[in-house]
DRENVEX-146033 format. One record per residue (C-alpha): residue number from 0; residue in three letters; x, z, y. Coordinates in nm, 3 decimals. Last residue first. Example, Ala and Ser with C-alpha at 12.3 -4.5 7.8 and 13.67 -1.06 7.14 Angstrom:
<atoms>
1, SER, 1.367, 0.714, -0.106
0, ALA, 1.230, 0.780, -0.450
</atoms>
This chain:
<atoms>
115, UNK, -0.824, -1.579, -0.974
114, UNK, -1.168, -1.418, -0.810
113, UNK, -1.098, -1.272, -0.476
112, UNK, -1.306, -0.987, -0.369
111, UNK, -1.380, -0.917, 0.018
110, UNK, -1.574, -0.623, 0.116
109, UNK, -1.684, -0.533, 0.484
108, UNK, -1.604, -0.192, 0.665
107, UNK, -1.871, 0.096, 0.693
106, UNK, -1.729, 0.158, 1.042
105, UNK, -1.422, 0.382, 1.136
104, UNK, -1.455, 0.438, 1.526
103, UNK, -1.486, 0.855, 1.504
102, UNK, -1.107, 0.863, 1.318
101, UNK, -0.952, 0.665, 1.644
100, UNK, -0.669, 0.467, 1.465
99, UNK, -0.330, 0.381, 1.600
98, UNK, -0.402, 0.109, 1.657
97, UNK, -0.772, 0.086, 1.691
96, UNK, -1.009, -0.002, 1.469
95, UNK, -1.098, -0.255, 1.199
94, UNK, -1.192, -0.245, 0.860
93, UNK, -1.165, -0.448, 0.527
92, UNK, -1.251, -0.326, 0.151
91, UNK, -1.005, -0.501, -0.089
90, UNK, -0.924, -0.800, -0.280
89, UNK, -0.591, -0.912, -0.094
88, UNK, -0.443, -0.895, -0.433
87, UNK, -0.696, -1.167, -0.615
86, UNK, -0.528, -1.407, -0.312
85, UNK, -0.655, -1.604, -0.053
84, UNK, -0.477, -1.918, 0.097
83, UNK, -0.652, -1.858, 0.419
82, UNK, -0.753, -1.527, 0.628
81, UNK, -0.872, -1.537, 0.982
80, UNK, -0.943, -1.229, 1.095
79, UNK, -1.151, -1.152, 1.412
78, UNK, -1.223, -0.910, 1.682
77, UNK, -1.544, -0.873, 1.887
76, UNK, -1.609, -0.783, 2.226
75, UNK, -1.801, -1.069, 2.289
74, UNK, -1.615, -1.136, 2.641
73, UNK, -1.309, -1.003, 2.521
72, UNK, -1.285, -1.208, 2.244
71, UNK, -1.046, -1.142, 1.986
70, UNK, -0.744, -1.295, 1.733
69, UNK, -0.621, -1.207, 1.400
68, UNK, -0.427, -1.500, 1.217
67, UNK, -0.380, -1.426, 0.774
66, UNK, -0.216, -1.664, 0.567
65, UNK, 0.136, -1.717, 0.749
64, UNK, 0.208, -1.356, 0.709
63, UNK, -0.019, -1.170, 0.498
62, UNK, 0.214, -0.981, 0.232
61, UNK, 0.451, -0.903, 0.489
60, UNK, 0.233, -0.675, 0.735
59, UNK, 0.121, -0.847, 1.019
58, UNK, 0.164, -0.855, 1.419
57, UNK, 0.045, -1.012, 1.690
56, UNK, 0.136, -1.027, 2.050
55, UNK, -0.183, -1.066, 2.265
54, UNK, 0.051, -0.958, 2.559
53, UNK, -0.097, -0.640, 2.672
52, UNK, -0.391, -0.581, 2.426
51, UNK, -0.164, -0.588, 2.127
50, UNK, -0.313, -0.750, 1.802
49, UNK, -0.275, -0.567, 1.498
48, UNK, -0.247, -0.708, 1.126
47, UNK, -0.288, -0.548, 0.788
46, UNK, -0.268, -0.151, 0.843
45, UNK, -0.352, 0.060, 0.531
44, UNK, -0.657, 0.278, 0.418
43, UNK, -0.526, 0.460, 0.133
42, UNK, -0.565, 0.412, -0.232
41, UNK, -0.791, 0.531, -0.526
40, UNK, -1.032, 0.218, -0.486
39, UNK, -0.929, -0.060, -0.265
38, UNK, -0.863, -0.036, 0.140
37, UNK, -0.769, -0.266, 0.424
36, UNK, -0.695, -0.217, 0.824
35, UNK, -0.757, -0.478, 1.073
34, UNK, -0.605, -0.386, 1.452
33, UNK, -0.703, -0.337, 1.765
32, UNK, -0.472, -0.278, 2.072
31, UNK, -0.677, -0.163, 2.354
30, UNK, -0.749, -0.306, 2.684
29, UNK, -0.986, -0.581, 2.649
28, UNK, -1.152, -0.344, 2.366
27, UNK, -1.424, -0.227, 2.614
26, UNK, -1.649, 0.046, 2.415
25, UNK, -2.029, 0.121, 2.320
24, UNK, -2.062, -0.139, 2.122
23, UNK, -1.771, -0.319, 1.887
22, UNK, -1.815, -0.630, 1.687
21, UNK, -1.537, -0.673, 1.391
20, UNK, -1.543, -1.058, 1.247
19, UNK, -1.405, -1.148, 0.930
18, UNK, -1.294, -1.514, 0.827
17, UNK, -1.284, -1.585, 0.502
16, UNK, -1.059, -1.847, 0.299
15, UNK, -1.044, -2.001, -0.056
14, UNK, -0.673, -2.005, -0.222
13, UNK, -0.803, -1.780, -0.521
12, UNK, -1.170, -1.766, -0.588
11, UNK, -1.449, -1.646, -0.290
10, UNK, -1.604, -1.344, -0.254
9, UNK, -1.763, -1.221, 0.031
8, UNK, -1.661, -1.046, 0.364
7, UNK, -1.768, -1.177, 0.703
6, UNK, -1.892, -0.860, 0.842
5, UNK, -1.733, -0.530, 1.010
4, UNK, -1.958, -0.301, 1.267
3, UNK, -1.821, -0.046, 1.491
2, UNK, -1.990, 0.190, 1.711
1, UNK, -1.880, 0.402, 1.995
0, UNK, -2.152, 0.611, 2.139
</atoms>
């Protein structure tokens, strides 16, 4: 059984920083492109960085570049976001799975508010 487990999340005012970490059981993700998606209230779950298996090539959306690094490690099996210069809009509900998502690997996620 596949299980995924977010934590790191908090709040913290404007410019502060938070770094997430995603552990996954059950499943090697030395292989697989992961990724960190977000979610507030009313709105869907959306992709905010990946990280490509093959050549560790990252990629974030707009709103995140320069702030935000995602990186893993194999050997703990565990994914990470880095995220500085915080901002009241990247208040949201974090997750990570795979990209493209794997509906049976969504976890209970891990909250991060930023205060202005």
């Amino acid at each position: 059984e596949v299980q995924v487990v977010e934590s790191g999340g908090g709040m913290v005012q404007a410019g502060g920083s938070l770094r997430l970490s995603c552990a996954v059981s059950g499943l090697t993700i030395w292989y697989l492109t992961w990724a960190w998606y977000r979610q507030t209230p009313g709105k869907e779950r959306t992709l905010v960085a990946r990280l490509r298996w093959m050549d560790n090539d990252a990629f974030y959306i707009d709103s995140v570049k320069g702030r935000f690094t995602i990186t893993k490690d194999n050997a703990k099996n565990t994914i990470y976001l880095q995220m500085n210069s915080l901002k009241p809009e990247d208040t949201a509900t974090y997750f990570c799975n795979e990209d493209p998502p794997d509906d049976e690997y969504w976890g209970k996620g891990t909250q991060v508010t930023v205060s202005s």
